[in-house]
C-alpha positions, -999 to 999 in steps of 0.1 A, spaced: -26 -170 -51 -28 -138 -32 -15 -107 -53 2 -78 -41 -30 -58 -48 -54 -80 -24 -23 -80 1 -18 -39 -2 -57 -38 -1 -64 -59 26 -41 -32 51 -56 -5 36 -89 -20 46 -78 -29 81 -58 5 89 -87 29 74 -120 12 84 -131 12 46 -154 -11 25 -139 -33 1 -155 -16 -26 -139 14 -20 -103 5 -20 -96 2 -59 -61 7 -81 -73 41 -91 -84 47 -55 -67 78 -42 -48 72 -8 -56 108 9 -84 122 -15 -105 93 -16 -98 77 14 -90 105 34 -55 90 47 -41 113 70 1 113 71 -2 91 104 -25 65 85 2 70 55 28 61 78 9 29 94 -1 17 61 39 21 48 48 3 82 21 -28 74 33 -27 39 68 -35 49 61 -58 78 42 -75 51 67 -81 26 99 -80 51 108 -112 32 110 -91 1 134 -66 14 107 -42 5 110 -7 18 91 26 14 101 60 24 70 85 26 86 108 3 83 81 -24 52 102 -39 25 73 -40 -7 87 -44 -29 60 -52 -31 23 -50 -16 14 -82 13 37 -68 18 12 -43 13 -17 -57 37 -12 -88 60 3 -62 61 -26 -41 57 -53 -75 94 -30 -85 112 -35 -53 105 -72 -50 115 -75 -88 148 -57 -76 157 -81 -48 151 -119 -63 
């Protein structure tokens, strides 16, 4: 079963051009991987197509800073709307 993490990771990896290796829960999004606010935005947008069946959805004042951020964000919101 795919987790959240593999799914959040996996767009990260796609939108930013990293290495797998690079992209871990303690990862920071702009420091580390040197997300600008347009990637920010892209990855948000993929996030949300992703989990559309979720109801998930992130605003980009939500103050995510790294991976974990994200993925207990999104693991939160999907807990909210079973």
């Amino acid at each position: 079963m795919t987790t959240t993490f593999d799914k959040i990771k996996a767009i990260i990896i796609d939108q930013l051009g990293k290495e797998e290796e690079e992209v871990q829960l303690t990862t920071s999004i702009k420091n580390e991987l040197e997300a600008d606010s347009l990637d920010l935005f892209q990855i948000l947008n993929d996030i949300e197509d992703e989990f559309e069946e979720h109801d998930v959805t992130i605003e980009t004042d939500e103050n995510l800073e790294t991976v974990k951020d994200l993925v207990d964000f999104v693991d939160k919101q999907i807990a909210e709307n079973k």
